[in-house]
Structure formats: structure tokens, C-alpha cells
C-alpha positions in Angstrom: -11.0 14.0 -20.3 -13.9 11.7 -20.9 -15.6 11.0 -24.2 -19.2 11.7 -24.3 -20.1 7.9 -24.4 -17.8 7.4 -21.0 -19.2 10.4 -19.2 -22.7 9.2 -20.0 -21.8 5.9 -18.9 -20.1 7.2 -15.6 -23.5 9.0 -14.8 -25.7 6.1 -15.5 -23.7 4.2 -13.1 -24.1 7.2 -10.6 -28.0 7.7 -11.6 -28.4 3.6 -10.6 -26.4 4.2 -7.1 -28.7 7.2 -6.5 -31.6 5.6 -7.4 -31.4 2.7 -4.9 -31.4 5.5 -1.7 -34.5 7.7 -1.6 -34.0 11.4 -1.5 -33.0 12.7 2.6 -34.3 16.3 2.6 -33.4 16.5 5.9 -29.7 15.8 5.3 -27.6 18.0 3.8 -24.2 17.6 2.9 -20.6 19.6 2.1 -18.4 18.4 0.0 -14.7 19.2 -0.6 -13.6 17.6 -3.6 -11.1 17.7 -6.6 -13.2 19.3 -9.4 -12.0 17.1 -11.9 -14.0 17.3 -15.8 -15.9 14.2 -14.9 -16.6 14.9 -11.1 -20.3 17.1 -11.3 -21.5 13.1 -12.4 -20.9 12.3 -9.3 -22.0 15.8 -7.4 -25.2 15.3 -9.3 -25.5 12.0 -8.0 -25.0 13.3 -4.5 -27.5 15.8 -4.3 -30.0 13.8 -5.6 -29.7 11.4 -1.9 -28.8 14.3 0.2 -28.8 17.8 -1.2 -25.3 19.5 -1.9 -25.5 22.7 0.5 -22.0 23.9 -0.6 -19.1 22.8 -3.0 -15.5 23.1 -1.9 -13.0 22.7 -5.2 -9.4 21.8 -3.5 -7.9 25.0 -5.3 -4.9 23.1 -6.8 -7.4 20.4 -8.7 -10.1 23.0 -10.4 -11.1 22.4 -13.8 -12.6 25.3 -15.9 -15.5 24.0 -17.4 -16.5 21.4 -14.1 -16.6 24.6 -12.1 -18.6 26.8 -14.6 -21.1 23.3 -14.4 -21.8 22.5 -11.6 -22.0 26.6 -10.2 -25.7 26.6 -12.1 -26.4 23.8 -9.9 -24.8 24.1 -6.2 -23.6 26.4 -4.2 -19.4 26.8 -4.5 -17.4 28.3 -1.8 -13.6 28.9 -1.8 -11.2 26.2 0.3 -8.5 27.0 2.4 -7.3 24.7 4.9 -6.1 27.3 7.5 -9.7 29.2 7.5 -11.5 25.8 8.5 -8.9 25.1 11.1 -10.1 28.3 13.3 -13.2 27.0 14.8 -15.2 30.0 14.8 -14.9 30.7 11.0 -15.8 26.5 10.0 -18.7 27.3 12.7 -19.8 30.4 10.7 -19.1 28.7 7.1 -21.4 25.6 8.4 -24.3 28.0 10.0 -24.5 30.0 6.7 -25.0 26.9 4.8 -26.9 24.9 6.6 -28.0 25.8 10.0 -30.4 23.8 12.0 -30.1 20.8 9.6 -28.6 17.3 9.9 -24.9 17.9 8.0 -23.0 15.1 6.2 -19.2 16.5 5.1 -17.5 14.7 2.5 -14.0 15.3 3.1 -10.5 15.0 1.2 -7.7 15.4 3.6 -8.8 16.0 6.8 -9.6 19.4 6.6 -12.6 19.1 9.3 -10.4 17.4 11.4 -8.9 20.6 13.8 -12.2 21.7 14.5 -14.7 18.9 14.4 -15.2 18.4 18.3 -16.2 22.2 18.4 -18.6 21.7 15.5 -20.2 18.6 16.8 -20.7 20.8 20.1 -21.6 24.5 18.7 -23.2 23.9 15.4 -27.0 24.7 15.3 -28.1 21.7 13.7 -26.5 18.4 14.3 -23.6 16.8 12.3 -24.1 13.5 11.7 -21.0 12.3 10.6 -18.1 12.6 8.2 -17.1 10.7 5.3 -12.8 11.1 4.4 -11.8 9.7 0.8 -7.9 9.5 1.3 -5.0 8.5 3.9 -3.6 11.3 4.6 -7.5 12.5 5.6 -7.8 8.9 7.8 -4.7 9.6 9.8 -5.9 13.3 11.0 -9.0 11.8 12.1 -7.3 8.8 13.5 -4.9 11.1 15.3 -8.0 12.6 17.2 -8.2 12.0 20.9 -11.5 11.4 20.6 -14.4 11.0 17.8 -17.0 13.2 18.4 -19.1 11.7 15.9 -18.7 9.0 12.9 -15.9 9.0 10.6 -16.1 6.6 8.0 -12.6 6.3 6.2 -12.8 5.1 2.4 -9.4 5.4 2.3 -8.4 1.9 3.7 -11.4 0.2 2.1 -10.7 -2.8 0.1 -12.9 -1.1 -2.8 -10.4 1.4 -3.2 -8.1 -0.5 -3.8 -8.3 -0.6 -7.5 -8.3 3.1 -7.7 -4.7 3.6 -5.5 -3.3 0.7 -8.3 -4.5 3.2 -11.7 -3.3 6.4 -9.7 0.3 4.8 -9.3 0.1 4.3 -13.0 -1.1 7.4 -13.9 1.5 9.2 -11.3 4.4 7.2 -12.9 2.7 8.3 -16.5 2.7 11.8 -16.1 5.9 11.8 -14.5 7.7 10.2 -17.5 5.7 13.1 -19.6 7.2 15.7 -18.0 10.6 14.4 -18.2 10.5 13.7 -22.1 9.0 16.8 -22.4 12.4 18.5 -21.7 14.1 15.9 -23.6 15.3 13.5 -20.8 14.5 10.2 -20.6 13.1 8.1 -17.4 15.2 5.1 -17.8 19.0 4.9 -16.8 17.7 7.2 -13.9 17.4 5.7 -10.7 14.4 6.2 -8.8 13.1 6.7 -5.3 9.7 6.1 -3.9 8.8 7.7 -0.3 5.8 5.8 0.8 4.8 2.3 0.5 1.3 2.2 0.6 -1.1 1.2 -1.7 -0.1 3.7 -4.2 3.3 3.9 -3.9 3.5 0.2 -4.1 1.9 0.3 -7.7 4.5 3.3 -8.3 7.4 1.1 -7.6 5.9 -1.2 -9.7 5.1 0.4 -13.0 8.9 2.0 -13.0 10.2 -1.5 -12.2 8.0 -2.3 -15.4 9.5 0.2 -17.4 13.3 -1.2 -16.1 14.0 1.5 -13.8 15.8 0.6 -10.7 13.8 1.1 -7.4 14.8 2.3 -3.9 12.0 2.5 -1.5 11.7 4.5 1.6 9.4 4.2 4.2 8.7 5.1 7.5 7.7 1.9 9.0 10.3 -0.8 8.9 7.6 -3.7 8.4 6.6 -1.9 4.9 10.5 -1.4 4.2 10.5 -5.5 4.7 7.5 -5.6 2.4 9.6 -3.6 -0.2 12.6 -5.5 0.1 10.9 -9.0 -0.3 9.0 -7.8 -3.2 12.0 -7.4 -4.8 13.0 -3.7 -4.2 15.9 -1.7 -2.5 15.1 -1.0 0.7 16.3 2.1 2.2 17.2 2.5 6.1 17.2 6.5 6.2 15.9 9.3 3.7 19.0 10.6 3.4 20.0 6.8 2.3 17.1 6.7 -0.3 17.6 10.1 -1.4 21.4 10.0 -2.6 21.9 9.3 -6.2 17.9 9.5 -7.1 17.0 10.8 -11.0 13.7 10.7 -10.1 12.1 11.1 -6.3 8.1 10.0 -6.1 6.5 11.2 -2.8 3.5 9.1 -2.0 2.9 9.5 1.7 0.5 12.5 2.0 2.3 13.3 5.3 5.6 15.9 4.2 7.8 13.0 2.4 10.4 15.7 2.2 11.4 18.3 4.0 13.1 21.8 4.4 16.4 20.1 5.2 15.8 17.0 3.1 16.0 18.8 -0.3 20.0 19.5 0.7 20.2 15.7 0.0 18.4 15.5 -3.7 20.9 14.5 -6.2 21.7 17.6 -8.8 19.4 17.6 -11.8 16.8 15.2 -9.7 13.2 15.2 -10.8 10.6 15.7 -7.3 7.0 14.3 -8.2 4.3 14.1 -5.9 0.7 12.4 -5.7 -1.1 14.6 -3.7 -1.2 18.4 -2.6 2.3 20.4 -2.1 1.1 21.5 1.2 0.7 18.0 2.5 4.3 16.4 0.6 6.7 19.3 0.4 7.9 21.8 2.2 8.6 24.2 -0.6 7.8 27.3 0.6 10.8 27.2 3.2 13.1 27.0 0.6 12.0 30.3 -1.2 15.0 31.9 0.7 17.2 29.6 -0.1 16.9 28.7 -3.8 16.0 30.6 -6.8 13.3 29.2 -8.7 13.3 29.4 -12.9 10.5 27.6 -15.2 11.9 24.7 -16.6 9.4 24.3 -19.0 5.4 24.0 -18.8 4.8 22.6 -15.5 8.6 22.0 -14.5 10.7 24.5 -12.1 13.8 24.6 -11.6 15.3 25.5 -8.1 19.1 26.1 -8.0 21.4 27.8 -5.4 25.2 27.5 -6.2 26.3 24.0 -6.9 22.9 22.5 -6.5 19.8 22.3 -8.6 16.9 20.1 -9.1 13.6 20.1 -10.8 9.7 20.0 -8.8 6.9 19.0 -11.2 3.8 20.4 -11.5 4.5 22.9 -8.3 5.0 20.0 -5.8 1.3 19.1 -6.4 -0.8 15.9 -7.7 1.6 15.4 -11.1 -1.5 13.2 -12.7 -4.2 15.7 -12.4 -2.2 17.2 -15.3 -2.9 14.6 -17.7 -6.8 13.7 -16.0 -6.0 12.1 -13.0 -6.2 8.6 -14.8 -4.0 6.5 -17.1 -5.1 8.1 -21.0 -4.1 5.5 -23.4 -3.8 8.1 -26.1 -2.3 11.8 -26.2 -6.1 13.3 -26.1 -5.4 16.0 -23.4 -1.8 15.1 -22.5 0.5 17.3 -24.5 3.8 17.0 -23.1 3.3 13.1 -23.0 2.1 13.6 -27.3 5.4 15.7 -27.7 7.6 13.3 -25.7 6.3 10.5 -28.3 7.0 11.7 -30.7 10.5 12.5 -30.3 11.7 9.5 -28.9 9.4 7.5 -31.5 7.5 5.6 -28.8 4.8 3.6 -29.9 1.6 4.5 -27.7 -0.3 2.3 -26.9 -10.6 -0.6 6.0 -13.8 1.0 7.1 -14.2 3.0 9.9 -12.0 5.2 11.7 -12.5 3.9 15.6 -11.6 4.5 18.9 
């Protein structure tokens, strides 16, 4: 969480942005978003170009007191991914915020994706285009036929580049957390990253920092080549990359594992994840098959006989625990503070086109 100084420095940045485009009453925009401590800043900063007609929190990223502040400013709504996918309930949820008007959406994952042909064609108003922050969002739009109407992807945007770098850090930070917090230790544990983009490149490296020994897997052979000449194992298969792993990293947004890939996770393995459980891990089809016990705080335990494992933070983004960002102190991180102090560690591309 931010100190007063940072958050007011944060939303002078935002007030500056804002001030350079003149207010667009006739534009309105929606706007799914992790509501993070420090995100109404930049909701404020939104409305203020085009007004906010509706908030969407991604349910797994909600903090308390965002929510309470920015609900006296903006409309908030509840997300769920399978409701906007049925085209006549996103066409209802868009009329009864903003019919008639020119719509932006701000998306996080692709969630407008399944329906946003019909929308372009049905909804009252008109929808000018859509804005999508991450890759896993970019390929559901890229995997569209056709684009009814503009997509600009951020997500592949050489200005987000510094961001994907400080999540891998802060991923590979909160993981370590976790894992001290039940008294284990990261190194002597080798690790297994599943996705080499952006982030899971600056995964790989931050544990190869902290002298853990890397496998990477990755769908596409050229980006298993980049890992290997970078200095990395390089795994052919998933099954490959999973055997032996202390700790697997899941950084593709698109089901890194699933319902039979958890059969090959090494007993006592770690699962981390950078993004939502419903786009990394098929856990729910192994309620049938496992028993799940807590661990401790924000660790569970699934065990069946002669197998067991541990899934962090529910499967879901294991930073957001901690912030979302690399904390160089214990201020809000208490499992990383308690981990400290046992072990006596000193702290310290544009648009989407067809």
C-alpha cells in the first residue's frame, strides 16, 4: 500500500495526463479493473476525460477500502465472466448504463471478447472501441474472426514493458513469502516457469538471482530457444518441465496446467500463478479427486493417497497479496515480515489487427 506522499504523487501524475485531453461528455466508458488501494487515482483520472458509466472490480483483486472509495464516486457493478459472455445479458448490462451514448470499455482479459460483434451490432448507442491491458485479453481478441470495431492492445506495448519486469519480481517475492511462511525455504528447490513472455522471463530471472535452478516451459519452440540461450533449461514437454519441480510459476494467462497435468507435480510442490485461477488452473476439476486442507494463510494443501502439493493464494495472482508491486519493507506483507525474521534475512505492440 502506498504512502500518502506516493499516492499523492501517483495522482498528480494522473491529474497532468487528464489535463492535457479535454473532458468527452459524449463518451462514456466501462471499466473492468483490479481494484487495487491505489487504483481510484487512476479511475478518477478517467472519468475526468470520459465519464466512468460503471466499475467492474475483477472479484479476486477487490480491496476494501478502494471499493468503499470510489462507490461515492461511480457506479460499481458485480463481474462475472460467464454473464458477459451471453450476449443478451452484456447487451442489457451496456443499455442500462449507457444507452444511446458513444461507449469506450476498458478491459482486463478479454471479457468483451465473446459478445463484442453482437454489441457493436445491437447496442443502442455506438461502441467506439475497446481498450485490453493484458495478454491473455489480446489473444481473445486476436482470436476473433473478425474486429467489429477497434481494439487497442496495451499488452504488447513497448511501455509496458517495465511493468511485466516489476510484476515478475513481485510474483517471485510473494511466492518466496509464502513458502517461508510455512517454514520452507525457496532455494535447493528447483523451479519451473510455464510461460516465457515478458513476465515469465523476469520470473526466471529473479529466481536465477536468488540461485535457484530454472526449467522453462513454453509452448512455442522459438521462446524455448530464447530460454535455453539465455541460459536456462529448456523443457520439450510439460510433463518434462513438471517432474522434480519444488516450485511451479504459471505465467501464460492461457491454463498453464491442467486437470491431467497436476498428476505430474512433484509431491510437496508449490503451484504459483500471476493471474486469475480461472484463466491458469484448472482447479475446480480436481475437487473430486483431491481433498483440499489449509496449509496455512493463503496456502492449500491438495492430497489424495500418495500425492500432495500445495496451490498459493487459491491459484490466483500470488502478488496482489503483498500489493501487486515489489514492497521493499514488510509494510503490508506479513507472511514475507514473519519469514524474515526467522531465517534472519536482512530486508532490504499496439493494435490488435486483422
Amino acid at each position: 500500500m502506498l504512502e500518502d506522499f506516493e499516492l499523492n504523487r501517483v495522482e498528480a501524475f494522473f491529474r497532468k495526463v487528464a489535463d492535457r485531453f479535454p473532458l468527452v461528455e459524449s463518451v462514456s466508458t466501462v471499466v473492468i479493473t483490479h481494484l487495487l488501494p491505489e487504483r481510484p487515482v487512476f479511475l478518477r483520472a478517467v472519468d475526468r476525460i470520459a465519464p466512468v458509466v460503471s466499475v467492474l472490480p475483477k472479484p479476486k483483486s477487490i480491496n476494501a477500502a478502494a471499493l468503499r472509495e470510489i462507490s461515492k464516486a461511480m457506479p460499481v457493478g458485480e463481474l462475472d465472466r460467464a454473464a458477459l459472455a451471453a450476449p443478451d445479458h452484456a447487451l442489457a448490462f451496456l443499455e442500462s448504463q449507457a444507452a444511446g451514448r458513444n461507449l469506450v470499455l476498458l478491459d482486463i482479459g478479454g471479457y468483451f471478447a465473446p459478445t463484442l460483434a453482437y454489441l457493436c451490432d445491437q447496442f443502442s448507442g455506438q461502441i467506439s472501441g475497446v481498450v485490453e491491458d493484458t495478454e491473455n485479453g489480446h489473444q481473445r481478441y486476436a482470436a476473433l474472426a473478425k474486429l467489429p470495431c477497434p481494439v487497442l492492445s496495451v499488452a504488447r506495448s513497448p511501455l509496458k514493458e517495465p511493468e511485466d519486469f516489476l510484476v515478475g519480481q513481485s510474483v517471485t517475492f510473494s511466492t518466496e513469502a509464502l513458502i517461508r511462511s510455512r517454514g520452507d525455504i525457496l532455494n535447493g528447490r528447483p523451479a519451473t516457469v510455464i510461460g516465457y513472455g515478458k513476465i515469465g522471463r523476469s520470473i526466471a530471472s529473479m529466481l536465477h538471482a536468488k540461485n535457484v535452478g530454472v526449467t522453462v516451459y513454453d509452448s512455442d519452440p522459438v521462446r524455448r530457444a530464447q530460454a535455453l540461450s539465455q541460459g536456462f533449461r529448456s523443457a520439450s514437454t510439460l510433463a518434462q518441465a513438471l517432474r522434480g519441480a519444488g516450485v511451479i510459476i504459471c505465467a501464460t494467462g492461457n491454463l498453464a496446467l491442467r486437470e491431467d497435468d497436476f498428476a505430474a507435480v512433484a509431491n510437496g510442490a508449490y503451484i504459483a500463478s500471476v493471474t486469475s485461477s480461472d484463466d491458469e488452473l484448472e482447479l475446480a476439476a480436481l475437487d473430486a479427486l483431491y481433498e483440499r486442507t489449509s496449509a496455512g494463510e493463503y496456502i492449500t494443501r491438495y492430497a489424495r493417497t500418495g500425492h500432495y502439493f500445495y496451490v498459493l493464494a487459491d491459484g490466483n495472482a500470488v502478488n496482489f497479496l503483498h500489493g501487486a508491486s515489489v514492497v521493499g519493507r514488510c509494510r503490508g506483507a506479513a507472511a514475507a515480515c514473519d519469514g524474515r525474521r526467522r531465517f534472519g534475512e536482512r530486508g532490504g505492440r499496439g493494435a490488435v489487427q486483422r
